[in-house]
C-alpha positions in Angstrom: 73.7 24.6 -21.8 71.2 27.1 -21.2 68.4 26.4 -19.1 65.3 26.6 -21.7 67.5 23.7 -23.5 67.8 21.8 -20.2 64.5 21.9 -19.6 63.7 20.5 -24.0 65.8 17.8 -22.7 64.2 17.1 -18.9 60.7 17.4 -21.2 61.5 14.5 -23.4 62.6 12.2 -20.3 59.6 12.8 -18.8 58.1 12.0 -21.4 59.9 9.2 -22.3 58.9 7.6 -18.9 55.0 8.5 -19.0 55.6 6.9 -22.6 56.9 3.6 -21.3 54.6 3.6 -18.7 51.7 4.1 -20.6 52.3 1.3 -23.2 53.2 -1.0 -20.1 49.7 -0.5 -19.1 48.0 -0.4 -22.2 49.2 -3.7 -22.9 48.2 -5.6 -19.9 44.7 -4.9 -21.8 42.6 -4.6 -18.4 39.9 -2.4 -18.0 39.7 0.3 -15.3 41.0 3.5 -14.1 44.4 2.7 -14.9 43.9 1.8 -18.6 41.7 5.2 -18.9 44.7 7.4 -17.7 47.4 5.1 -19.7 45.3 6.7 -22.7 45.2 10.3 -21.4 49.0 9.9 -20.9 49.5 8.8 -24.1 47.4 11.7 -25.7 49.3 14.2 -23.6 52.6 13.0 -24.4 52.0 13.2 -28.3 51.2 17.1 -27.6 54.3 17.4 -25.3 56.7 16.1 -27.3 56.2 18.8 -30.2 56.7 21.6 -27.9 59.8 19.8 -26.6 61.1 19.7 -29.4 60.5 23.2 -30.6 62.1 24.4 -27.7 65.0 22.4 -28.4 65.5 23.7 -31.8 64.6 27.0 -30.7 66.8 27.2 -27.8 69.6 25.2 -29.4 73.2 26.1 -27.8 
């Protein structure tokens, strides 16, 4: 495995946890700080993801 590849892969589990920990939060449905960044983490993992992905496909052993 080559390490642009490794690092499609490391992308997507990072985003897989900011993804899980952002819907946790979002649906405790309390107001606050942490609600606010749940939906900036959300928003920046649906623009991650892509480019994830891409490298994947571009990158792909």
């Amino acid at each position: 495995m080559n390490l642009p590849f490794g690092m499609g892969i490391f992308g997507l589990i990072i985003c897989a946890v900011f993804a899980f920990n952002a819907v946790r939060e979002l649906r405790r449905n309390v107001e606050g700080h942490s609600r606010n960044a749940a939906m900036i983490h959300i928003a920046m993992v649906s623009m991650f993801v892509p480019f994830c992905l891409y490298v994947l496909i571009a990158y792909a052993p």
